[in-house]
DOZADREN-617685 format. One line per field, with one value per atom (N, C-alpha, C): x, y, z; residue number from 1. Coordinates in steps of 0.1 Angstrom, whole numbers. Example, Ala and Ser with C-alpha at 12.3 -4.5 7.8 and 13.67 -1.06 7.14 Angstrom:
DOZADREN-617685
px <- c(132 | 123 | 132 | 128 | 137 | 129);
py <- c(-57 | -45 | -33 | -22 | -11 | 0);
pz <- c(78 | 78 | 78 | 71 | 71 | 79);
pos <- c(1 | 1 | 1 | 2 | 2 | 2);
END
This chain:
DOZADREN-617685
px <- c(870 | 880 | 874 | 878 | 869 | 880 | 875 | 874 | 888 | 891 | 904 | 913 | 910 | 920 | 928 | 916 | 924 | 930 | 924 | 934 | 945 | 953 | 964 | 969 | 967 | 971 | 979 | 973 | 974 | 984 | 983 | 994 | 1009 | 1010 | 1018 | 1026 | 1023 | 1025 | 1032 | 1024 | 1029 | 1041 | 1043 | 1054 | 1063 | 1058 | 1070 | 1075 | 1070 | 1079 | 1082 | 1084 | 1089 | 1101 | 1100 | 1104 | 1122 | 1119 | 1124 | 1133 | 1130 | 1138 | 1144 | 1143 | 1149 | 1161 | 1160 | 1167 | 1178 | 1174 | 1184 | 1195 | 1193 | 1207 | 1221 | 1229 | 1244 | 1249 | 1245 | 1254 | 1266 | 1272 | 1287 | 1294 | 1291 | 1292 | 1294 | 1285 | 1283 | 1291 | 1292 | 1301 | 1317 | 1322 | 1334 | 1340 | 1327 | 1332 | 1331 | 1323 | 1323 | 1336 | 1340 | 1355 | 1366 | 1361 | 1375 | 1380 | 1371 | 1383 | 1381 | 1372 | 1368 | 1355 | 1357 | 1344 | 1350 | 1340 | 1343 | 1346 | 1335 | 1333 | 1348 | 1360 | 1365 | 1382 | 1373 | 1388 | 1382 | 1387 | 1381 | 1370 | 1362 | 1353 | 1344 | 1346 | 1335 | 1324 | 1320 | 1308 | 1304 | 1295 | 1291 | 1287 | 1289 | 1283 | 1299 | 1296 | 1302 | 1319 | 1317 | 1328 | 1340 | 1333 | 1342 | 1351 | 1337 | 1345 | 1352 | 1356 | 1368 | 1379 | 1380 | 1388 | 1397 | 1390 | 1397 | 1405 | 1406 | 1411 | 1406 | 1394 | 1384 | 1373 | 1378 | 1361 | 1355 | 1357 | 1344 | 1338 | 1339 | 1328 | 1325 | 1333 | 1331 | 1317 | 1317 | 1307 | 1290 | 1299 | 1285 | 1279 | 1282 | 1278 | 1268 | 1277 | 1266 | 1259 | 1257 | 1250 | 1237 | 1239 | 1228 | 1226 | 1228 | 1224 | 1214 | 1221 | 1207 | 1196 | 1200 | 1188 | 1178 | 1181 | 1171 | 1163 | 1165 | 1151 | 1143 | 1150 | 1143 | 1134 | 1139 | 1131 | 1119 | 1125 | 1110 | 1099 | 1104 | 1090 | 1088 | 1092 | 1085 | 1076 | 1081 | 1073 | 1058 | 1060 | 1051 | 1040 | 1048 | 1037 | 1029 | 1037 | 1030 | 1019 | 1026 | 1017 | 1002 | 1003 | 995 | 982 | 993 | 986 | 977 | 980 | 970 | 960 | 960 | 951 | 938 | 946 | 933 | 922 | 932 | 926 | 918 | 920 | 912 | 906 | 904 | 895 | 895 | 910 | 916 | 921 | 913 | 902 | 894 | 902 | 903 | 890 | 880 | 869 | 865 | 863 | 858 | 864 | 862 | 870 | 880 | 889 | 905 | 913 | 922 | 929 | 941 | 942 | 954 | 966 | 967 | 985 | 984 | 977 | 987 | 987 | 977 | 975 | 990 | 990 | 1001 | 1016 | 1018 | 1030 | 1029 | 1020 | 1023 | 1025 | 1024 | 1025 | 1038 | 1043 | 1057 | 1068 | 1066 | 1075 | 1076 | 1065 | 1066 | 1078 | 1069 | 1080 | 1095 | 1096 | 1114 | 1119 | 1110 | 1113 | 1119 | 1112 | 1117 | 1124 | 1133 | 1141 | 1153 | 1149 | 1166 | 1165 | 1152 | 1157 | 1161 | 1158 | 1167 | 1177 | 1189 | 1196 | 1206 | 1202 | 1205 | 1209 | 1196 | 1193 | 1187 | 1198 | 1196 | 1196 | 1188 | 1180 | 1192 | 1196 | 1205 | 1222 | 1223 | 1234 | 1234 | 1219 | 1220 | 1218 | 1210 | 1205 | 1218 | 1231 | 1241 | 1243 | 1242 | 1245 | 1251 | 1245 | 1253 | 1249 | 1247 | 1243 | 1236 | 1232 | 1220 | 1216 | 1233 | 1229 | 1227 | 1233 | 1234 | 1215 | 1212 | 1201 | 1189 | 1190 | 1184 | 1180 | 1191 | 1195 | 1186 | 1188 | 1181 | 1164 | 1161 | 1146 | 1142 | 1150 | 1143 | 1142 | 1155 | 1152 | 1145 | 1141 | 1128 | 1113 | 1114 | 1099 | 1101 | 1109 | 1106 | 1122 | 1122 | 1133 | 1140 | 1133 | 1140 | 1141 | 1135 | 1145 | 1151 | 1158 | 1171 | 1180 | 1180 | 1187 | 1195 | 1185 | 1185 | 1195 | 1194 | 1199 | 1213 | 1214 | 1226 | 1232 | 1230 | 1234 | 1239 | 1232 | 1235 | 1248 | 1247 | 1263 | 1273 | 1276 | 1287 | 1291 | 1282 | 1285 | 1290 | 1282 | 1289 | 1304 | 1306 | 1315 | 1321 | 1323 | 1331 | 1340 | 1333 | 1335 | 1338 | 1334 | 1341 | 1351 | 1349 | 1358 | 1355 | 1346 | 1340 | 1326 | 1327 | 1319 | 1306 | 1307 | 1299 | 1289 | 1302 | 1291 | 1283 | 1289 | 1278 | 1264 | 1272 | 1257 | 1247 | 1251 | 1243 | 1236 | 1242 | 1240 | 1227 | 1229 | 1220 | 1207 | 1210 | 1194 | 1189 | 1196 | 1186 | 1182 | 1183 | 1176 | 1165 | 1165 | 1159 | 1144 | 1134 | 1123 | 1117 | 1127 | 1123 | 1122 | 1132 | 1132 | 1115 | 1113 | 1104 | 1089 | 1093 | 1079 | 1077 | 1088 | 1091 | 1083 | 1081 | 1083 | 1067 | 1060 | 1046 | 1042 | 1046 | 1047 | 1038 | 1031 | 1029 | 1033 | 1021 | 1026 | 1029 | 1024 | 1026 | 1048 | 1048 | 1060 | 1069 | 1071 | 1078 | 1076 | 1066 | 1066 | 1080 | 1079 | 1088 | 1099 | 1103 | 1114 | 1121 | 1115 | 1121 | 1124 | 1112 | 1124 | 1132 | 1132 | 1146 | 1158 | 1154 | 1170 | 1169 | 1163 | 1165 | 1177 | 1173 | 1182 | 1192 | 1197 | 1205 | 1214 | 1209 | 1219 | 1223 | 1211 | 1216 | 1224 | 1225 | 1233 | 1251 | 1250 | 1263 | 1268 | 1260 | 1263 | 1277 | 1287 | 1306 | 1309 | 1303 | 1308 | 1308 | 1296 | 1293 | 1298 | 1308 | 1313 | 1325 | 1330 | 1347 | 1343 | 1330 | 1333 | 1333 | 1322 | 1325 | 1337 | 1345 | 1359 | 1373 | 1368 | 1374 | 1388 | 1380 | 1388 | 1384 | 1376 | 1368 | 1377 | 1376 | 1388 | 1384 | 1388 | 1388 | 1388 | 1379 | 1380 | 1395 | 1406 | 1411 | 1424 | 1423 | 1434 | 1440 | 1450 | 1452 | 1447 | 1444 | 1438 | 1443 | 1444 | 1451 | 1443 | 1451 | 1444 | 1442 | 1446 | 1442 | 1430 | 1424 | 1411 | 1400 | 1402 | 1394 | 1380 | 1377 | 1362 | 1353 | 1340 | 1329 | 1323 | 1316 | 1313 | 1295 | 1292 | 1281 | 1274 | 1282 | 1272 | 1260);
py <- c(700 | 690 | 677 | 669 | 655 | 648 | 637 | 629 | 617 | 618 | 607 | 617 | 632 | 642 | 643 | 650 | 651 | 645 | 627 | 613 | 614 | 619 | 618 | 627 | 637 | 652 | 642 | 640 | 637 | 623 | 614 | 608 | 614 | 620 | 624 | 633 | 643 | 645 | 637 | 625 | 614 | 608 | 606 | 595 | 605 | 619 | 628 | 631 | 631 | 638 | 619 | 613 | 599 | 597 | 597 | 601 | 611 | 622 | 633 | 632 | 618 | 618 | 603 | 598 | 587 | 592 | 602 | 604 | 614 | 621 | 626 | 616 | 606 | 599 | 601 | 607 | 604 | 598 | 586 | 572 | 573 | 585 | 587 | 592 | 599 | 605 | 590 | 584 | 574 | 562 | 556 | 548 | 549 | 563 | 571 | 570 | 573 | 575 | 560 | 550 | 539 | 532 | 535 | 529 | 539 | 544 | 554 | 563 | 564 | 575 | 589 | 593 | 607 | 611 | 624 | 634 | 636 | 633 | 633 | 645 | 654 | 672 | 676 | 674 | 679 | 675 | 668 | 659 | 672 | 671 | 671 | 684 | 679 | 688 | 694 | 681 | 687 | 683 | 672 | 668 | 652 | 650 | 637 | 627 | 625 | 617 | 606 | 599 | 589 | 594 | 601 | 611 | 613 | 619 | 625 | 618 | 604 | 591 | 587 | 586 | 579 | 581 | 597 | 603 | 602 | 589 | 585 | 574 | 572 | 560 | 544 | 547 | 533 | 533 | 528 | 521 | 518 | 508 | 497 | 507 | 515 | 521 | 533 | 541 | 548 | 540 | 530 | 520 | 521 | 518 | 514 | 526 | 537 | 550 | 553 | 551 | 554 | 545 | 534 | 524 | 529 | 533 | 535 | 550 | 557 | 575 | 571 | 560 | 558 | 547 | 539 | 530 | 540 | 551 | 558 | 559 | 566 | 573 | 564 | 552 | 542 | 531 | 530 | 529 | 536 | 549 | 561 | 559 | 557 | 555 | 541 | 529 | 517 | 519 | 526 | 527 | 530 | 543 | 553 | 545 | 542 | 534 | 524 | 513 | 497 | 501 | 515 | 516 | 523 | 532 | 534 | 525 | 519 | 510 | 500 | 494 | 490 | 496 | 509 | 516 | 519 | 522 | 523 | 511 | 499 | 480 | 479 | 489 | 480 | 491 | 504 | 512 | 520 | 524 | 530 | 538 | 551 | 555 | 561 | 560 | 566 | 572 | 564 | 564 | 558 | 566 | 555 | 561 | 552 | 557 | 562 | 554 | 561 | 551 | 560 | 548 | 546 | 536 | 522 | 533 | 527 | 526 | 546 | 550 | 564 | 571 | 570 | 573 | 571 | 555 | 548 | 559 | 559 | 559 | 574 | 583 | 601 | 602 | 593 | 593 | 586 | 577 | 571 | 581 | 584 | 598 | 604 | 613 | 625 | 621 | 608 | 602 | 605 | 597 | 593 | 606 | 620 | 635 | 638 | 636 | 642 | 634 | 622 | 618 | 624 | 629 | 632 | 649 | 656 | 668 | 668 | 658 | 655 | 648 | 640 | 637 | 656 | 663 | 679 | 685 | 685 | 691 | 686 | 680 | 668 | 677 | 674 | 680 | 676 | 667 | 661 | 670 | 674 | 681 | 695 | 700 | 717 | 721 | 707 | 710 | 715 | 704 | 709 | 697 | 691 | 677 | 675 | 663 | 657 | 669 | 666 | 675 | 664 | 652 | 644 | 636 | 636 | 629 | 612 | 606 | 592 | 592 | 600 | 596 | 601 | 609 | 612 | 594 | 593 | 577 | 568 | 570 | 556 | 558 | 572 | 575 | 569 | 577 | 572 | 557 | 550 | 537 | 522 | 530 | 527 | 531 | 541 | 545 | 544 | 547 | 550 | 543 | 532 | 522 | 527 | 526 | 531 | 548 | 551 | 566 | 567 | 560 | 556 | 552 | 540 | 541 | 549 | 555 | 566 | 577 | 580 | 585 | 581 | 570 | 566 | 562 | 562 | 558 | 573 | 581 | 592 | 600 | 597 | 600 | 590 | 580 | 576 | 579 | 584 | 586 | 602 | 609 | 623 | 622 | 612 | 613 | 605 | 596 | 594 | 603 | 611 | 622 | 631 | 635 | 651 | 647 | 636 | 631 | 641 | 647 | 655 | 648 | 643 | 636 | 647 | 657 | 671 | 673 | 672 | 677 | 669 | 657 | 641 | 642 | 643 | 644 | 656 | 663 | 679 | 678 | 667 | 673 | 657 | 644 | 632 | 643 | 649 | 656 | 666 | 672 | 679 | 677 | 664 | 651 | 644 | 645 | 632 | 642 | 655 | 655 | 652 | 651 | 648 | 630 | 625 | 614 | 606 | 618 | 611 | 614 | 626 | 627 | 616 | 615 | 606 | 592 | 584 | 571 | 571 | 587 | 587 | 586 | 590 | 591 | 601 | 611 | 625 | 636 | 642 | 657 | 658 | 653 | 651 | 646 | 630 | 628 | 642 | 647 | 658 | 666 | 670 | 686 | 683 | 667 | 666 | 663 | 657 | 658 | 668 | 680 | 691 | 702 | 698 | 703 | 701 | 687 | 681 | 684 | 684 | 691 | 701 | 712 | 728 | 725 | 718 | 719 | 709 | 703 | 696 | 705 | 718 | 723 | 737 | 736 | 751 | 746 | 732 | 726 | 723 | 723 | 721 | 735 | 750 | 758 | 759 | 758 | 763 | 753 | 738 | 727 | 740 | 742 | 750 | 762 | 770 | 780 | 772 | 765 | 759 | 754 | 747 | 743 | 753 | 767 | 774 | 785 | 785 | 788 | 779 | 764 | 756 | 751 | 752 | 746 | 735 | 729 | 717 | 705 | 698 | 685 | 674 | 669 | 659 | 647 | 635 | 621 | 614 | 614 | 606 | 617 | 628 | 637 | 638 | 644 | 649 | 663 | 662 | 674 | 683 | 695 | 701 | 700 | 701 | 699 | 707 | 721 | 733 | 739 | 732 | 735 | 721 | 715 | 703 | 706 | 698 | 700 | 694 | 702 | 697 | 686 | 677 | 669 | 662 | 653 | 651 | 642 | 636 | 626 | 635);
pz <- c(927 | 927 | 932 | 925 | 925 | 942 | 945 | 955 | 951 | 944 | 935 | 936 | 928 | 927 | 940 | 948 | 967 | 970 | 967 | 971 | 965 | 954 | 947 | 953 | 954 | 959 | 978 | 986 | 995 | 997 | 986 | 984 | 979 | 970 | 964 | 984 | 985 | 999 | 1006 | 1008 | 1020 | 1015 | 1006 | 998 | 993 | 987 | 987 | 1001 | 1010 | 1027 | 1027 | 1028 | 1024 | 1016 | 1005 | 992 | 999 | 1003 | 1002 | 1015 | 1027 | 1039 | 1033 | 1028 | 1022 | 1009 | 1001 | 995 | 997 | 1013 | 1021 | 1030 | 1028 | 1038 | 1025 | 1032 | 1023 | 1025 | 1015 | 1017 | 1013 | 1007 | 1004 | 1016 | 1024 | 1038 | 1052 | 1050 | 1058 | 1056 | 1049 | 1041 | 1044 | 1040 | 1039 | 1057 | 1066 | 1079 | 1083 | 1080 | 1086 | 1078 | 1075 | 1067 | 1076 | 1082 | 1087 | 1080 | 1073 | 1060 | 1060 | 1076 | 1082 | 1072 | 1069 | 1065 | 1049 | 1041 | 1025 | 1023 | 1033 | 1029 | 1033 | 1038 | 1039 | 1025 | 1018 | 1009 | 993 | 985 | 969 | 965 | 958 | 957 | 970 | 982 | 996 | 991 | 981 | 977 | 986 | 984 | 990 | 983 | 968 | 957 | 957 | 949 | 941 | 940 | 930 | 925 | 933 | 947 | 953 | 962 | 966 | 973 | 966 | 954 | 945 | 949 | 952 | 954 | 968 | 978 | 986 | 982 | 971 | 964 | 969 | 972 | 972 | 963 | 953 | 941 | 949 | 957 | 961 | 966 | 974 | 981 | 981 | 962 | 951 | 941 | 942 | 937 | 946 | 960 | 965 | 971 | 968 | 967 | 955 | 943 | 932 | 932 | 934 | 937 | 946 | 956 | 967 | 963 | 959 | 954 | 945 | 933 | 925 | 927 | 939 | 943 | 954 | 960 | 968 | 959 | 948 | 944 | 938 | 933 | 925 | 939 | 951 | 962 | 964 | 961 | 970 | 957 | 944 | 932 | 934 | 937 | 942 | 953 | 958 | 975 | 973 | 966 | 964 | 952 | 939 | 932 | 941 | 945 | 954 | 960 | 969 | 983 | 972 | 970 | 961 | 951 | 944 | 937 | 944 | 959 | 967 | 973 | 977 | 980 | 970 | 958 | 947 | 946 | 945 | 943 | 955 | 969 | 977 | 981 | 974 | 979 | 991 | 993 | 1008 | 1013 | 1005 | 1007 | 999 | 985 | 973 | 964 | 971 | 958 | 951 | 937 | 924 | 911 | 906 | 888 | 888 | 897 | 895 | 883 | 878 | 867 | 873 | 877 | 889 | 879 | 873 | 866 | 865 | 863 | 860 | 875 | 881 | 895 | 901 | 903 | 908 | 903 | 892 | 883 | 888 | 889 | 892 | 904 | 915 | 933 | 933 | 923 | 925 | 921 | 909 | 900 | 912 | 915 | 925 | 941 | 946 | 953 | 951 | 937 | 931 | 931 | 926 | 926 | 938 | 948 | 963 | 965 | 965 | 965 | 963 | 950 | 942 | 949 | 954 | 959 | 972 | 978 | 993 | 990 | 980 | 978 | 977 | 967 | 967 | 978 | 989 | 999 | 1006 | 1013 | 1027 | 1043 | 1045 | 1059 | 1075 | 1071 | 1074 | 1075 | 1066 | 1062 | 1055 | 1069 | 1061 | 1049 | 1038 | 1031 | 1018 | 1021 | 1013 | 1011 | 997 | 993 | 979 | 972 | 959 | 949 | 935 | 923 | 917 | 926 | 917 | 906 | 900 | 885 | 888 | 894 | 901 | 902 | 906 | 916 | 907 | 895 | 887 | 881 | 872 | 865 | 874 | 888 | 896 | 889 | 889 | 890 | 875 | 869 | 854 | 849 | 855 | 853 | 858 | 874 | 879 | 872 | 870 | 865 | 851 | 841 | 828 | 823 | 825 | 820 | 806 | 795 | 780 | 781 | 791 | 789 | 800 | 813 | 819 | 807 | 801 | 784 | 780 | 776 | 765 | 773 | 784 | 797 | 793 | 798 | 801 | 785 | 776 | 757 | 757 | 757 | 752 | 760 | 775 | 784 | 781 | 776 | 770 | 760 | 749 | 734 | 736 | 743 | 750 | 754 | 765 | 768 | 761 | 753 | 747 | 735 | 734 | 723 | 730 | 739 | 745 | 755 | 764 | 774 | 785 | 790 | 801 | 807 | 818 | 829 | 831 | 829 | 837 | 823 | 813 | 801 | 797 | 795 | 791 | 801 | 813 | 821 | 820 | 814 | 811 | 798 | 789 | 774 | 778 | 783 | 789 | 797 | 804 | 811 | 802 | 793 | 787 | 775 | 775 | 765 | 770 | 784 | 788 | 787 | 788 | 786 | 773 | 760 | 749 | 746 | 758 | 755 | 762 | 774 | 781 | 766 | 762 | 756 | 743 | 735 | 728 | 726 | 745 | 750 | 753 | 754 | 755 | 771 | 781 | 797 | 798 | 787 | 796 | 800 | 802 | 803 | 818 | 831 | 843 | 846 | 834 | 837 | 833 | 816 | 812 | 823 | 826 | 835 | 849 | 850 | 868 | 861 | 848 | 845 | 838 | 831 | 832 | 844 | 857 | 868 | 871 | 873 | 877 | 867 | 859 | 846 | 850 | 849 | 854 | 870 | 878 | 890 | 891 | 876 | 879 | 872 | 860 | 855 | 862 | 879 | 886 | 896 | 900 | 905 | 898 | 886 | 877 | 872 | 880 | 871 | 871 | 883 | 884 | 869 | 868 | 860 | 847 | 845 | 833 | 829 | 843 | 842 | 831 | 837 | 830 | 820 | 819 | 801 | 791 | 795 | 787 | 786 | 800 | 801 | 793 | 791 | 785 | 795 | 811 | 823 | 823 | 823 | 829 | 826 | 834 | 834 | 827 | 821 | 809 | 817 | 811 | 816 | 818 | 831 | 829 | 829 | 825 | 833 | 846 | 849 | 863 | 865 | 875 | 887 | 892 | 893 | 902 | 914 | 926 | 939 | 949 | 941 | 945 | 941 | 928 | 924 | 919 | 929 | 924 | 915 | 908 | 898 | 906 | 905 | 910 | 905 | 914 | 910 | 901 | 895 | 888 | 899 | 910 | 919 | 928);
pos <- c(1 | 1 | 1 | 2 | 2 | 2 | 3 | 3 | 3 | 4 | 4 | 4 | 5 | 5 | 5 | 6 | 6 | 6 | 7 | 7 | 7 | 8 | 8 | 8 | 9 | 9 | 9 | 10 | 10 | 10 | 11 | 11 | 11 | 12 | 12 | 12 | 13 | 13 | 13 | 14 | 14 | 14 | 15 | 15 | 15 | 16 | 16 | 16 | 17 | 17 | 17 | 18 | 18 | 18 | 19 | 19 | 19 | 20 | 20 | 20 | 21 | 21 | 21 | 22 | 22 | 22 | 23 | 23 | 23 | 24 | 24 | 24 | 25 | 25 | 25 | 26 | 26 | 26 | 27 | 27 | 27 | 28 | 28 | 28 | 29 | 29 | 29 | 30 | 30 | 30 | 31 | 31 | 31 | 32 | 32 | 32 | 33 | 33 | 33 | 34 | 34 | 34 | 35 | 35 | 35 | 36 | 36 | 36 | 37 | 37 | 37 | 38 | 38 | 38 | 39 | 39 | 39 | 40 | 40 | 40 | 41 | 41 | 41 | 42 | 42 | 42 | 43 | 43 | 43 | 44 | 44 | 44 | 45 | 45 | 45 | 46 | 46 | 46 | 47 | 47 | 47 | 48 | 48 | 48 | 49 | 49 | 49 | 50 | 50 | 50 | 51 | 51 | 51 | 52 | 52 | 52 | 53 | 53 | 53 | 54 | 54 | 54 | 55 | 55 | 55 | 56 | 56 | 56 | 57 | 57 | 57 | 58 | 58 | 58 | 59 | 59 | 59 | 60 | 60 | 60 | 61 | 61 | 61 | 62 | 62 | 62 | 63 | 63 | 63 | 64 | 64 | 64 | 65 | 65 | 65 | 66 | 66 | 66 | 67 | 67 | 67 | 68 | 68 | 68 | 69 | 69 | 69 | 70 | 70 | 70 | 71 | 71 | 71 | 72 | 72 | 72 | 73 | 73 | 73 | 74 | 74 | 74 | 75 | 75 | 75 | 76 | 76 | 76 | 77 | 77 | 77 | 78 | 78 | 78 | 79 | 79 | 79 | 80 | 80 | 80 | 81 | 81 | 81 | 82 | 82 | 82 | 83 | 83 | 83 | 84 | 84 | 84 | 85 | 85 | 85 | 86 | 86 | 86 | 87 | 87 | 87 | 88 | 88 | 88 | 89 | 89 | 89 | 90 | 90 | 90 | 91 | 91 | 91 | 92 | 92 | 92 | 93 | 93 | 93 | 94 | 94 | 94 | 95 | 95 | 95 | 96 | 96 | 96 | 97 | 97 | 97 | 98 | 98 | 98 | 99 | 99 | 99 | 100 | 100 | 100 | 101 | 101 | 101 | 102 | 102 | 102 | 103 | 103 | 103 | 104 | 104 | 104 | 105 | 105 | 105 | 106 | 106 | 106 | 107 | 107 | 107 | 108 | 108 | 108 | 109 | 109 | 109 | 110 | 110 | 110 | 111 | 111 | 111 | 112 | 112 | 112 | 113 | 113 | 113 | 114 | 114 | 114 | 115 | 115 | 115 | 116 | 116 | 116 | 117 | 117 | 117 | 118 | 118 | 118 | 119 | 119 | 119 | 120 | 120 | 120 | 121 | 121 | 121 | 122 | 122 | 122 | 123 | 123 | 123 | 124 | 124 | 124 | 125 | 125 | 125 | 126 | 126 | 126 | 127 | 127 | 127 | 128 | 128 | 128 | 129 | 129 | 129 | 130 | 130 | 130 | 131 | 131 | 131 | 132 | 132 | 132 | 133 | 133 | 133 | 134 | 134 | 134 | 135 | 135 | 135 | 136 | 136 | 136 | 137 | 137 | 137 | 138 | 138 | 138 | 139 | 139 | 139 | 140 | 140 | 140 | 141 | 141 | 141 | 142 | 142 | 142 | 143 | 143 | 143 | 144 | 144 | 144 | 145 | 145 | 145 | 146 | 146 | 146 | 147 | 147 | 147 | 148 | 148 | 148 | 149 | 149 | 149 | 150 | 150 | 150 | 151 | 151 | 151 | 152 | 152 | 152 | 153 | 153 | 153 | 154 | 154 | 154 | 155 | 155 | 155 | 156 | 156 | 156 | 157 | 157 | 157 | 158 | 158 | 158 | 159 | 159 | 159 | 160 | 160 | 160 | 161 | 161 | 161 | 162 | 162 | 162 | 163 | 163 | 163 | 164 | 164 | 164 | 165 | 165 | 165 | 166 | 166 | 166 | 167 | 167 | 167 | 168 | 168 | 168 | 169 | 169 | 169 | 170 | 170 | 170 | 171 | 171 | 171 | 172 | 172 | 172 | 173 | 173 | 173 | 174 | 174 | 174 | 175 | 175 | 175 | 176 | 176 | 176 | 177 | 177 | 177 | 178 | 178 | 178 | 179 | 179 | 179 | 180 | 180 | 180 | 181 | 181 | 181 | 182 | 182 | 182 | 183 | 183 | 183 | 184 | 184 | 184 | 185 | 185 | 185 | 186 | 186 | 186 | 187 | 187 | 187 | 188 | 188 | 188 | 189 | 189 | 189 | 190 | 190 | 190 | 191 | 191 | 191 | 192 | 192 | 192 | 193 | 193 | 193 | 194 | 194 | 194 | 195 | 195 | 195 | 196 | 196 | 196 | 197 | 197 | 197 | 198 | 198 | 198 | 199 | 199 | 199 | 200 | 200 | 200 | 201 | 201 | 201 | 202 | 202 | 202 | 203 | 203 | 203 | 204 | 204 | 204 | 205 | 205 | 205 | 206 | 206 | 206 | 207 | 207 | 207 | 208 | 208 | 208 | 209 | 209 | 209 | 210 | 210 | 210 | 211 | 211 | 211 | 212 | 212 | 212 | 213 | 213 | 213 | 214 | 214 | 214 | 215 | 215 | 215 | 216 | 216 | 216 | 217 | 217 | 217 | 218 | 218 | 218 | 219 | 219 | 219 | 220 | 220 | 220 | 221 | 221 | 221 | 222 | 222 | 222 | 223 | 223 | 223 | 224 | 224 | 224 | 225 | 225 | 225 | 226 | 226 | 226 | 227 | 227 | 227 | 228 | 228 | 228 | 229 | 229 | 229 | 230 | 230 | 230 | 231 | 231 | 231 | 232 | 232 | 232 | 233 | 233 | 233);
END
């Protein structure tokens, strides 16, 4: 193993334990209690995303939830690329013959990855959190902008047609490693974006129980409140 290899190996590390405590704060949790509106976990689905804060009947801060779910991970792949990308330029400690831009771009990914798995499984909260789709979107459209897009094109046209929030976002991720291969990213980008779809669809499996039960709640229905739906934040 070469001397650049180790250096990546050892970044990816740093910026993923980075990465992965940055994308563990729940700003849907936090937000909710700093407004007075108690503990989210105890209202709705018991989730900590977007979704669930709606559900206190506050947008704005149903907003600035998905808002910050998907700016963490797009943070932790800035972080991780910049810091990186300086290291290589000034030789700190990296070596020789590294190539800047993909170096950069596989220590930022990896970053934006552990992000969205501490958003999941936040350390913070027992490792019981969102289902990641907010925070997925942030990543992709930091690192790989036209397949954030494509991402988000293809969950409207979903949901405009099915009228299910859970499914659009299911049928949007398991699009998005074709989209990434498509866009020419690599086999490093595909490989982290087909984990992350595997755990976003072991994270949605109940969602998946009811679609194929033909329970799942339609965009814009009422709810029973005895069985709230899980959430995509």
């Amino acid at each position: 193993m070469t001397v650049p290899q180790i250096a990546e190996i050892v970044l990816c590390a740093v910026f993923g334990i980075l990465g992965y405590l940055l994308g563990s704060i729940p700003f849907g949790l936090v937000l909710t209690k700093l407004a007075g509106l108690g503990d989210i976990r105890a209202i709705g689905s018991g989730n900590i995303g977007a979704t669930n804060v709606l559900r206190t009947g506050r947008k704005d801060l149903a907003l600035a939830t998905l808002l910050l779910d998907a700016g963490k991970a797009g943070m932790a792949y800035f972080i991780g690329r910049t810091a990186t990308h300086y290291l290589v330029q000034n030789h700190v400690p990296l070596g020789f013959q590294v190539d800047l831009w993909t170096t950069a771009f596989i220590v930022g990914l990896f970053a934006g990855a552990a992000a969205f798995i501490g958003h999941c499984f936040p350390i913070w909260l027992k490792f019981k959190g969102g289902k990641g789709v907010a925070t997925f979107i942030g990543l992709l459209l930091a690192s790989m902008w036209q397949v954030g897009l494509l991402f988000a094109a293809t969950w409207m046209i979903t949901a405009a047609l099915f009228r299910m929030s859970s499914f659009a976002a299911l049928v949007a991720a398991l699009l998005t490693p074709l989209y990434v291969y498509l866009m020419g990213y690599g086999p490093v980008a595909i490989t982290i974006t087909s984990a992350l779809v595997a755990l976003v669809f072991w994270l949605h499996r109940a969602n998946i129980q009811r679609i194929l039960a033909g329970t799942e709640p339609k965009i814009g229905s009422k709810k029973k409140t005895a069985a709230p739906p899980g959430d995509s934040g």
